[in-house]
N, C-alpha and C positions, 0 to 999 in steps of 0.2 A: 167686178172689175179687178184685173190682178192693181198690185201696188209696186208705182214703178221705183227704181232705185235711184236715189241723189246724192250727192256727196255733202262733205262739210261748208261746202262754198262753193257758190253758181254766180252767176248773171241772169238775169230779167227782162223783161219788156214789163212797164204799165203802159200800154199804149193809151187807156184812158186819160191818164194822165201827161202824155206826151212827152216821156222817161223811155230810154233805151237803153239796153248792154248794161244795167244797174248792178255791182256788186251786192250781193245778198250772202247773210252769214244763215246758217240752218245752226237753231239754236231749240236744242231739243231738251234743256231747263227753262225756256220761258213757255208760259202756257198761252201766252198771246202775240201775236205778230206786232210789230212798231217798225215804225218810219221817222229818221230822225232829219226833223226841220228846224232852224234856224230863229225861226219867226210865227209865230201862231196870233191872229189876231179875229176877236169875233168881232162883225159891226155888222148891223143889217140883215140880221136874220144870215149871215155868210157866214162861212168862216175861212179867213183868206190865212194863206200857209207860206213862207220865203223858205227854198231849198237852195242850199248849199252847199259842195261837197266838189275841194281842189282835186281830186280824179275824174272829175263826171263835167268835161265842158257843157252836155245840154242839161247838167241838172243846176249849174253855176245860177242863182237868182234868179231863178224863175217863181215867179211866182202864180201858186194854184188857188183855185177857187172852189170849195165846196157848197154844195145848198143843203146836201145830206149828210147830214152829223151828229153824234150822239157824245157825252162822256161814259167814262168805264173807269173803274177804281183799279190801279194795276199794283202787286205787290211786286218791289225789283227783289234782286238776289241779297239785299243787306235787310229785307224784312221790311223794309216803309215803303205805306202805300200812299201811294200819287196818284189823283184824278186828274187821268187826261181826256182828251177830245180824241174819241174815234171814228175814224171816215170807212166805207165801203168804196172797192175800186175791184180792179181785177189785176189778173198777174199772169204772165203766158209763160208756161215752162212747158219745156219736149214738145214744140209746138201744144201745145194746148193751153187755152183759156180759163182761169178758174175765177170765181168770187172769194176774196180775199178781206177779212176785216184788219185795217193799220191802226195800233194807235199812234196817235203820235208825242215825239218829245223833243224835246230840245237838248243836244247832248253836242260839245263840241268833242273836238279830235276824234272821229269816230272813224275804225279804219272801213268798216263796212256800214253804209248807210242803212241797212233793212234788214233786220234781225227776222228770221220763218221762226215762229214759235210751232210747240203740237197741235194746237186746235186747228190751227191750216194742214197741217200734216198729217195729221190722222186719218187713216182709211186711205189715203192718196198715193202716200211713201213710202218709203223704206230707206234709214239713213247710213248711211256707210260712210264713216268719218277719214275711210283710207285713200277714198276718193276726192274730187272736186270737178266744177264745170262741165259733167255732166251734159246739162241741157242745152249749155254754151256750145258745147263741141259738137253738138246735134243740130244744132241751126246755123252754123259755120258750114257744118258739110252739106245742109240742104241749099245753102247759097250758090255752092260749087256746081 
C-alpha cells in the first residue's frame, strides 16, 4: 500500500471516542502517540479520563471511559521516563479508519491536544512538514 502524505498539523475524528475535528500535531521525535487529558482516574477495574481543551467545545469535560488499558514507561524529550496508562481507540484520517495506541498525560496549556508519534506513522505516511490539514481539507470537500 503506497504511503500517503500528511502535513505537520491535521484534524481528526476518534469517533470511538465521540471526538470530532481534533487538532493533532504529527510529531515525528516521539516514538509513541499521547493524548493529553486533564484527569486520569482508575477505580473498578475502569479507568475514567476528564478531556479538556478551550478550542474543542465537544472535547470541553467530557468525560471517557475505558475497560481496555494498559501502562507503558514513555521517555519525553528532556530524558525522564514516566509511566503512563495507555488506551487503544482508533483515528480516521483521508477518510480512513486506523487502530491507534494513546498514551495518556496530563499536560496543561497544550496547543495541540494529540501529539502522532512514529510508531502510528510508520509504513502509513509520509511527513511533509511544509504542509498541514491535509486530511482536514479532504473531508471538507467530500462534504461538499
Amino acid at each position: 500500500m503506497p504511503k500517503k502524505t500528511i502535513g505537520r498539523i491535521d484534524k481528526a475524528d476518534f469517533s470511538t471516542l465521540d471526538l470530532f475535528d481534533i487538532d493533532i500535531k504529527i510529531d515525528t521525535g516521539a516514538y509513541t502517540s499521547s493524548m493529553h487529558c486533564h484527569k486520569v482516574v482508575e477505580e473498578d477495574h475502569l479507568l475514567k479520563c476528564l478531556f479538556f481543551d478551550k478550542e474543542h467545545p465537544n472535547y470541553n469535560k467530557k468525560i471517557i471511559v475505558f475497560k481496555n488499558y494498559s501502562t507503558a514507561k514513555v521517555k519525553s524529550s528532556n530524558g525522564m521516563v514516566q509511566n503512563r496508562y495507555m488506551v487503544k481507540t482508533s483515528i480516521i484520517l483521508f477518510d480512513k479508519k486506523y487502530k491507534i495506541n494513546l498514551t495518556l498525560s496530563t499536560r496543561d496549556e497544550m496547543k495541540y491536544p494529540i501529539l502522532i508519534g512514529r510508531k502510528f506513522l510508520s509504513k502509513k505516511f509520509i511527513v511533509d512538514v511544509s504542509l498541514k490539514n491535509l486530511s482536514y481539507q479532504q473531508k471538507l470537500s467530500n462534504q461538499e
